[in-house]
C-alpha positions in Angstrom: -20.1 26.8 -23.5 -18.6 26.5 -19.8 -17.4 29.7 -18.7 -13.1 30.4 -18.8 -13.1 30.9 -14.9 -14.6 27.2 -14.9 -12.3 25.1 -17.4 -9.4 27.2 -15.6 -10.4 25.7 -12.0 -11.0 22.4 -13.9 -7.6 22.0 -15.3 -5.6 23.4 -11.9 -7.9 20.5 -10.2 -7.2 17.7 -12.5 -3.3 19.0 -12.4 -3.6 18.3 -8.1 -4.9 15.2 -8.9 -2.0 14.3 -11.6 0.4 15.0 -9.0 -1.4 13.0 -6.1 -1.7 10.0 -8.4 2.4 10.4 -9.4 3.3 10.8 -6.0 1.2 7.5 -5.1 3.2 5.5 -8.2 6.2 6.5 -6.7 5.6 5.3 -3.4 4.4 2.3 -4.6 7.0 1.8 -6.4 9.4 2.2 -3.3 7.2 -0.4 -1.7 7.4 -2.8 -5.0 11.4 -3.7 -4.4 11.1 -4.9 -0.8 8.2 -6.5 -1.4 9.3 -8.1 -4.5 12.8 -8.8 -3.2 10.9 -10.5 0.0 8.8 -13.2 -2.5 11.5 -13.6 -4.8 13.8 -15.2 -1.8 11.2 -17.1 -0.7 9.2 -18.4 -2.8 12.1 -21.2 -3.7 12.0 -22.0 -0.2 8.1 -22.3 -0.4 8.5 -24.4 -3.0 10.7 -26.8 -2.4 9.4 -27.1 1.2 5.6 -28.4 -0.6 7.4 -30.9 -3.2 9.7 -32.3 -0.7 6.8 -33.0 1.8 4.3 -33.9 -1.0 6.9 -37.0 -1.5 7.3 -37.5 2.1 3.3 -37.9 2.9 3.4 -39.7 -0.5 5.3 -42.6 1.4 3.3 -42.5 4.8 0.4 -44.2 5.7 -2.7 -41.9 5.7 -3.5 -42.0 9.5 0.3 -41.1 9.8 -1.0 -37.6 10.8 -4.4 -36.1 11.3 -3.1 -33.4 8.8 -2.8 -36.2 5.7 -6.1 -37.9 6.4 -8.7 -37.8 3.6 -12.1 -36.9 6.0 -14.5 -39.4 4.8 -17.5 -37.0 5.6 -16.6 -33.3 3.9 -19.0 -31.4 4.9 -17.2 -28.1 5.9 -14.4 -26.1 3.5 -12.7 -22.9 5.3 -11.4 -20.3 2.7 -8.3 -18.1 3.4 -8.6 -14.5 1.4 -5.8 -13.0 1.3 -6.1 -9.1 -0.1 -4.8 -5.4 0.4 -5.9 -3.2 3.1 -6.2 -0.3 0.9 -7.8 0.5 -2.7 -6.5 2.3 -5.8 -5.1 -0.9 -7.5 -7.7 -1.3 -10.0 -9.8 -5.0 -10.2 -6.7 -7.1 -8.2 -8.6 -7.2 -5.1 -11.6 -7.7 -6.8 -10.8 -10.1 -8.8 -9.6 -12.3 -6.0 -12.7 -12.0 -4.4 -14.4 -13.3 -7.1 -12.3 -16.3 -7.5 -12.8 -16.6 -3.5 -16.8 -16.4 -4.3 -16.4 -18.7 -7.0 -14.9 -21.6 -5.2 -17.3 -21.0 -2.2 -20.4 -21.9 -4.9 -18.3 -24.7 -6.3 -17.9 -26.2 -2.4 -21.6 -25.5 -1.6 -22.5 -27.6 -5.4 -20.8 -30.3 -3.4 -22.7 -30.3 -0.7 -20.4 -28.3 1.8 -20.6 -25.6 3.8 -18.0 -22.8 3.3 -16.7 -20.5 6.2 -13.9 -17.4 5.3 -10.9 -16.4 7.1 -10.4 -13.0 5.3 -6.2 -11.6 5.8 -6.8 -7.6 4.8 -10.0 -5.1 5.3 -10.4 -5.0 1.1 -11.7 -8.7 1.4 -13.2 -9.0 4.9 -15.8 -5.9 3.7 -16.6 -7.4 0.6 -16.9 -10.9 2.0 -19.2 -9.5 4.7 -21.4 -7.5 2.6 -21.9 -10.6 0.3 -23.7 -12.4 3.7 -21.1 -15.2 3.7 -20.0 -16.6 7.0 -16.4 -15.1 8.5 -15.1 -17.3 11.2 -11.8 -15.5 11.3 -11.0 -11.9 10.3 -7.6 -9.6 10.1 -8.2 -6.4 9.0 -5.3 -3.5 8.8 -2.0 -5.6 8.8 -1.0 -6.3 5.2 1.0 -3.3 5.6 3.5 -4.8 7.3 3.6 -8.8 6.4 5.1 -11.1 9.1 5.3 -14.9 9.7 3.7 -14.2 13.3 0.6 -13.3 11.1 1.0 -16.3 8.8 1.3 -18.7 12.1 -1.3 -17.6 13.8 -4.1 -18.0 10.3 -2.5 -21.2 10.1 -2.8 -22.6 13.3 -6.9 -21.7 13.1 -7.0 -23.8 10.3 -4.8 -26.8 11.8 -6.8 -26.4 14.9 -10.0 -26.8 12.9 -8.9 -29.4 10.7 -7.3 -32.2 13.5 -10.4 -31.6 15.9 -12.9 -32.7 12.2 -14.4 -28.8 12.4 -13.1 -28.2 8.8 -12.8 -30.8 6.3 -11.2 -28.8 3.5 -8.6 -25.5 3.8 -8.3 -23.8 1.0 -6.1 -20.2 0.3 -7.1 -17.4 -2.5 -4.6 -14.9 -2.7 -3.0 -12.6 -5.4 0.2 -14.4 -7.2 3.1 -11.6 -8.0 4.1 -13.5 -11.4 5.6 -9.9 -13.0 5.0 -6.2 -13.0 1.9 -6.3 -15.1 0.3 -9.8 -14.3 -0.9 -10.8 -10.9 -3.2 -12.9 -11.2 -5.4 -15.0 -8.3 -4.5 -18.2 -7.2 -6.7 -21.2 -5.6 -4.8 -24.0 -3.4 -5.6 -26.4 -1.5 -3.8 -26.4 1.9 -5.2 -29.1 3.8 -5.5 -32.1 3.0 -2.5 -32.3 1.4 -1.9 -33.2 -2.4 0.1 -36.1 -3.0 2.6 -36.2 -5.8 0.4 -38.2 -8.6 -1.9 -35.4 -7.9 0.3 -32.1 -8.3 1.1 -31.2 -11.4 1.9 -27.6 -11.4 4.8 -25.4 -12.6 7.0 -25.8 -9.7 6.7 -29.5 -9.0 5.6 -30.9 -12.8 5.3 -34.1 -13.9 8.3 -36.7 -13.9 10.1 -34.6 -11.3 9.8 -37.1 -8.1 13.2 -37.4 -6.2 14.0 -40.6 -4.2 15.0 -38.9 -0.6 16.4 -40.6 2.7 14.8 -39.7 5.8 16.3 -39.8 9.1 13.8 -39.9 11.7 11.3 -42.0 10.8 8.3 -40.3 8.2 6.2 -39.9 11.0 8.2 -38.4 13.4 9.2 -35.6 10.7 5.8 -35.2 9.5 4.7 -34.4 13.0 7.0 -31.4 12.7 6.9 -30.5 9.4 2.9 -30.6 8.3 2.5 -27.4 11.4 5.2 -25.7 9.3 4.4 -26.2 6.0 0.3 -24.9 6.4 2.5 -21.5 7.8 4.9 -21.6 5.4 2.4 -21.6 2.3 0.1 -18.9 4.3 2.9 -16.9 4.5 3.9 -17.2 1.1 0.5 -16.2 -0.1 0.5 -13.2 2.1 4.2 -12.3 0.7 2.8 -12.9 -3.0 -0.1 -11.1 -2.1 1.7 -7.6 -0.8 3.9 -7.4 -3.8 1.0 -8.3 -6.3 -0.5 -5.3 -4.7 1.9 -2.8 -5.2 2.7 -3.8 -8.5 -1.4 -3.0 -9.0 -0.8 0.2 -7.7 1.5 1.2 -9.8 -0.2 0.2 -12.7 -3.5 1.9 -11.7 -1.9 4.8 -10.7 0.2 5.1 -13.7 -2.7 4.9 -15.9 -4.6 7.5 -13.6 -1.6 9.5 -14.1 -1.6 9.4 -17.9 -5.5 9.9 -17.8 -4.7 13.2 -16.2 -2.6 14.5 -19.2 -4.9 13.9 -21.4 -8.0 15.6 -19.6 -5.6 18.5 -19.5 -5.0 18.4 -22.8 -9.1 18.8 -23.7 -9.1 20.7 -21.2 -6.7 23.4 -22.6 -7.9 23.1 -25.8 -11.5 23.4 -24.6 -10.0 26.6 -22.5 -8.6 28.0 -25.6 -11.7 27.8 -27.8 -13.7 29.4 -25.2 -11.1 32.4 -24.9 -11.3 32.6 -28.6 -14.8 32.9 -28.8 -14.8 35.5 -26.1 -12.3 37.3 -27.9 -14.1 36.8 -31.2 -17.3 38.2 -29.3 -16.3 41.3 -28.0 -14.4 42.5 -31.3 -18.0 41.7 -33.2 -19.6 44.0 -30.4 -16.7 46.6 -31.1 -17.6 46.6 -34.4 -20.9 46.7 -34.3 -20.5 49.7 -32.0 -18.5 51.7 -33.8 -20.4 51.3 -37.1 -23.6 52.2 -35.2 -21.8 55.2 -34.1 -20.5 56.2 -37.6 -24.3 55.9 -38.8 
């Protein structure tokens, strides 16, 4: 049985770590509302912005932009991972990664060769230390999420994609859905997926709008592909920070409550072994005394 001295110093260390895990919930929690208030505005925007040009690409020609064509050749995929910078939000970074590694074997099945462009130092190191190739690699800035970082993934990818480098983009990230549930997402960025072929919650089936353009569908296209490959990185990186903070929170409440509970056997454990102490040296009182008396 461990000594008092011991079970003491174990439950004043797992009360240190009770607190550091509280404190932790609480700042994620701080960190949650901005976060989730960021996504929540956007992600309409995101939206709309994908349905809206889905219909407009649905209309123009394929060679209206090197962004819509179809290569005939795919031979190269690019992934975007988009993960935290720091751990201690239980499986959510890994299992992005594993969705990430998932649709790199399904791409090589096909015949193609897969290349990473990890966003966050979670999935760049486990990326790396799986041996797959990173072309492109941001490590230390999902603490503080702007569209600067979102243009400048995105414009790799265009770049690759209009000079016939990459054939496929595709983006893994971490969707913020609610508190408890954020789970990772796969889609496809380039080429882009015309209406017949998206059916998803936000543009479902049998909800194609008949919209007027003025310019032409090329000339807006020219604009508006750029900005919608950043737009949709951006809104991955945005779902992504909240998603992780929400994680956080949930690991860290869990750590928090796993705490109380070690303290509890730990007290009781404390308590038994002051008891038996107790019980130990009144038996050799005893036994003293009736020794003497003989």
């Amino acid at each position: 049985m461990p000594s008092l001295k011991d079970v003491k110093m174990k439950i004043v260390g797992v009360g240190k770590t009770k607190q550091i895990t509280r404190a932790m919930n609480m700042v994620a929690s701080a960190k949650l509302r901005g976060a989730q208030a960021r996504i929540e505005r956007f992600r309409p925007y995101a939206a709309k912005y994908r349905h809206v040009l889905a219909e407009l690409a649905g209309k123009a020609e394929d060679d209206a932009h090197p962004l819509l064509a179809e290569h005939q050749e795919k031979a190269r995929c690019a992934i975007i991972v988009v993960t935290s910078d720091r751990g201690l939000c239980g499986g959510f970074n890994a299992n992005i990664i594993n969705t990430a590694l998932k649709l790199a074997a399904e791409k090589r099945s096909e015949g193609m060769e897969v290349q990473f462009a990890c966003v966050g130092r979670k999935g760049r190191d486990a990326i790396r230390s799986a041996g797959q190739e990173i072309t492109l690699a941001y490590g230390d800035r999902m603490s503080s999420v702007d569209f600067a970082l979102a243009s400048s993934v995105a414009q790799e990818m265009i770049h690759g994609y209009e000079t016939l480098a990459l054939d496929e983009v595709w983006m893994v990230y971490g969707e913020f859905v609610s508190m408890g549930h954020q789970p990772p997402r796969s889609l496809r960025l380039l080429p882009l997926t015309t209406p017949e072929a998206e059916q998803t919650e936000e543009s479902p089936a049998g909800a194609g709008s008949d919209y007027l353009y003025e310019p032409r569908e090329d000339l807006l296209l020219a604009e508006l592909l750029p900005s919608y490959v950043k737009v949709q990185v951006y809104r991955g990186l945005l779902d992504t920070a909240a998603s992780e903070h929400a994680a956080r929170m949930a690991a860290m409440d869990n750590a928090t409550r796993n705490c109380n509970e070690l303290i509890n056997t730990l007290t009781l454990l404390y308590n038994k072994t002051r008891q038996a102490s107790i019980t130990s040296e009144l038996i050799d009182i005893v036994g003293g005394a009736e020794a003497l008396n003989g």
